[in-house]
Each structure stands twice: as C-alpha cells, then as structure tokens.
C-alpha positions as CSV (number, residue, x, y, z in Angstrom):
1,X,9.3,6.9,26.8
2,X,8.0,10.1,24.9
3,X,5.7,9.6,21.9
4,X,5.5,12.7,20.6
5,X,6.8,15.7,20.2
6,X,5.0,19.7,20.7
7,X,6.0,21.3,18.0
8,X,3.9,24.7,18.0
9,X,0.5,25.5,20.3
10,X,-1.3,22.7,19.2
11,X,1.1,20.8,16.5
12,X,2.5,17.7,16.8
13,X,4.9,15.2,15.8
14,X,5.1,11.3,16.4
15,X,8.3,10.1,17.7
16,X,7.7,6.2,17.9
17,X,6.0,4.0,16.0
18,X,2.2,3.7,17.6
19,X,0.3,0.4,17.0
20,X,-3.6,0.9,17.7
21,X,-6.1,-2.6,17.8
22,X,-9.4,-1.4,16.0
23,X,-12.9,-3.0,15.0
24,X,-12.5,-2.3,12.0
25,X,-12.3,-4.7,8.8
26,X,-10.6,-4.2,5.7
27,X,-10.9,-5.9,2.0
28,X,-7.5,-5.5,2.0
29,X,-4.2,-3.6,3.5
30,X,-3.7,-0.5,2.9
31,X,-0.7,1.7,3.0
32,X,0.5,5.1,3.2
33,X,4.1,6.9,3.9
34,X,3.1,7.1,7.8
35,X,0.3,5.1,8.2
36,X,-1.3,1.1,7.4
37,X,-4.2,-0.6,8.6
38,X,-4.2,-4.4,8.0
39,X,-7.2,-6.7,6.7
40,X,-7.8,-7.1,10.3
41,X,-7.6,-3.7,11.7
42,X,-4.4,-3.0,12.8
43,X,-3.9,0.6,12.4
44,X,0.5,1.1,12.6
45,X,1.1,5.2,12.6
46,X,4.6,5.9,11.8
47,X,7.3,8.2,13.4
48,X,7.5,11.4,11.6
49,X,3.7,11.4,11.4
50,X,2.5,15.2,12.3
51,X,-1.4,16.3,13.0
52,X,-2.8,19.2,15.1
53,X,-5.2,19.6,18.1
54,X,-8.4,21.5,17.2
55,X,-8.2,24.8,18.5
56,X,-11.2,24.3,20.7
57,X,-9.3,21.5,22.8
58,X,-10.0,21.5,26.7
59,X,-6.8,19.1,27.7
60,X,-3.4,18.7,26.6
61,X,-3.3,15.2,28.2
62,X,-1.3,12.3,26.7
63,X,-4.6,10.3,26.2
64,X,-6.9,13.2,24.4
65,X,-3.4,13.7,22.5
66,X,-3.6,10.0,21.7
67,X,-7.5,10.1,20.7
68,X,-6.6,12.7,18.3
69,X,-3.7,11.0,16.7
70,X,-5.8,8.1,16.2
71,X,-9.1,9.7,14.7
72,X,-6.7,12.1,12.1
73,X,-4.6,9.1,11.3
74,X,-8.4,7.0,10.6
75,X,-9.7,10.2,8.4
76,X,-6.5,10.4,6.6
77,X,-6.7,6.8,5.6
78,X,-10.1,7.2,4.8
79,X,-9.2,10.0,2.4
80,X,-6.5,8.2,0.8
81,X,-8.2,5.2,0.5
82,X,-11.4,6.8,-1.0
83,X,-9.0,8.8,-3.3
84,X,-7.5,6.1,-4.6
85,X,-10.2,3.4,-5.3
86,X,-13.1,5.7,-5.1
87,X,-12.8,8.5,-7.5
88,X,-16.6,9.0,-8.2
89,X,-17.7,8.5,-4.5
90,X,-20.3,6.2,-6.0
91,X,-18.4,2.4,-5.2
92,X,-17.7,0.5,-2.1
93,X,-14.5,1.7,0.2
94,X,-14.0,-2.1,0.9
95,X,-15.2,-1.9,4.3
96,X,-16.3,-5.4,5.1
97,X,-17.6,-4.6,9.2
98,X,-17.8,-2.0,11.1
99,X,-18.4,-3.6,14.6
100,X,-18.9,-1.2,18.4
C-alpha cells in the first residue's frame, strides 16, 4: 500500500491515514484539520496532510520519509498548541512527561 504521494523534488502528500505510538503525554487531546495526539500519545496524521523534505536530505527512503512526516506533524502540533493556549510563551504547554 502507498502512503504517500511525491508531489514536486521534495514535497509530499499523505495518502492514508498514519497512526504513530509516542512517549509523549498530554493534559489533554488535541486536534487539528490533519493531525491529533491523544492524552496518551497517540499521534493520528491524516490523509491530505502535505510537508517537505529539507533540502539537505541524503535518502528518499520510505523510513527517512516517515521520520520526517512524524517530526513536522510533532512541530506543527506544538505550534498550534502553543498558539492556542500559550499566547505569551510564558505558561505551561500541558505537557505532563516527556519520557526516552
């Protein structure tokens, strides 16, 4: 089964929905269009969802395309998130653990 999609050089886009398992805990959910993460850490990115490769990527294999999914999906949250409930920078994102 594909999972995504090359759209330019280094642009792609999700095809199926990807479910990642992550140490991470949460306060609470949290949502976007393409992405959520649950309490536990259960990181659901959506079809549709579209991110780049840096430009100074070595491989165009399926698991560094993966890795990269994952880590823009995790910033994008984080900038959402902080966004939202964190407009001065200054309070607590709600992360309860961040466990290795």
């Amino acid at each position: 089964m594909q999972v995504f999609y090359k759209e330019q050089q280094h642009h792609f886009r999700l095809l199926n929905d990807v479910d990642v398992a992550t140490s991470i805990s949460l306060a609470h959910e949290f949502k976007t269009p393409y992405l959520a993460m649950s309490e536990a850490g259960h990181l659901k990115i959506k079809a549709g969802y579209r991110w780049s490769l840096p430009w100074y990527v070595y491989s165009h294999s399926p698991e560094w395309i993966k890795a990269v999914l994952v880590h823009d999906a995790l910033y994008e949250l984080i900038r959402n998130y902080s966004a939202i409930n964190c407009p001065n920078n200054n309070q607590n994102m709600g992360l309860v653990n961040l466990s290795s």
